[in-house]
C-alpha positions, 0 to 999 in steps of 0.5 A: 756752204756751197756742198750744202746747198748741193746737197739740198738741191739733190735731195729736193730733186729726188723726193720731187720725183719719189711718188707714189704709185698708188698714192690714193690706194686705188688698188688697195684690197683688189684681187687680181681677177678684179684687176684682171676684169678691169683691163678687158676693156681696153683689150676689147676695145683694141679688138685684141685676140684671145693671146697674151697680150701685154697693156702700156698705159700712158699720157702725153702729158706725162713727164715721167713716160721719158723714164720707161721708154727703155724698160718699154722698149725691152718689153716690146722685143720679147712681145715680139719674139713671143707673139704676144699682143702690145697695146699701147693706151692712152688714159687721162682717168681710170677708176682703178689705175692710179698711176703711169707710166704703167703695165698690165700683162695679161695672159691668154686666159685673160688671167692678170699676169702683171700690173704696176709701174714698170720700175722705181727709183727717181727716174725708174730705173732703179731695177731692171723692170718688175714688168719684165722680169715677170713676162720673163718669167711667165714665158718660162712657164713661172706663174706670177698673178702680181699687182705692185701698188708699193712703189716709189719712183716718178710716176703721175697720177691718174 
């Protein structure tokens, strides 16, 4: 009885923390130049140079932000080392972000390089980072123009 229960504890803890990151298909159908378009104002608004740049989106009042922290914090060391702008956002409503904690990356064409959840799983952690690898990537010279709306993890809604 008592490993039932366990069980069921653990299970009800999981699928709280499973969400959506696009529950209500904010995303869906976008091309990322429509993405890519979307961001310019936050990096206008921050009055960001003509670099990379690289956008977290948070809230406060987001119990999830905890999770990313590392991913985060990875993220900003190569930003660092690559002189790449970090602009940390934020946001209490978009029309097209459904979900933080996030990331956009952003090259210095303004062209969509990334944009999505930083991971999946129960407490995001569940991969090493789609944010990061993709920069990785990028800076290696690998183009990826990638917007990952299809994942589950603890993500809270915009």
């Amino acid at each position: 009885m008592w490993l039932l229960f366990t069980i069921v504890a653990f299970s009800y803890f999981i699928s709280k923390n499973l969400v959506p990151f696009d529950a209500f298909e904010k995303l869906k159908g976008l091309k990322t130049h429509e993405v890519a378009k979307h961001f310019e104002k936050y990096i206008l608004k921050e009055n960001a140079t003509s670099s990379p740049t690289i956008l977290h989106f948070t809230n406060d009042s987001c119990r999830c932000n905890k999770f990313s922290q590392k991913h985060i914090d990875g993220i900003n060391i190569i930003a660092d080392v690559n002189q790449i702008n970090v602009l940390s956002i934020t946001i209490n409503e978009d029309q097209l972000i459904p979900s933080i904690p996030s990331v956009a990356i952003i090259d210095q064409l303004g062209e969509l390089i990334y944009f999505g959840p930083y991971g999946e799983g129960a407490s995001c952690s569940k991969t090493s980072g789609f944010a990061k690898t993709i920069l990785k990537n990028h800076i290696k010279g690998y183009s990826a123009n990638l917007v990952v709306n299809d994942a589950k993890g603890c993500y809270c809604t915009v």
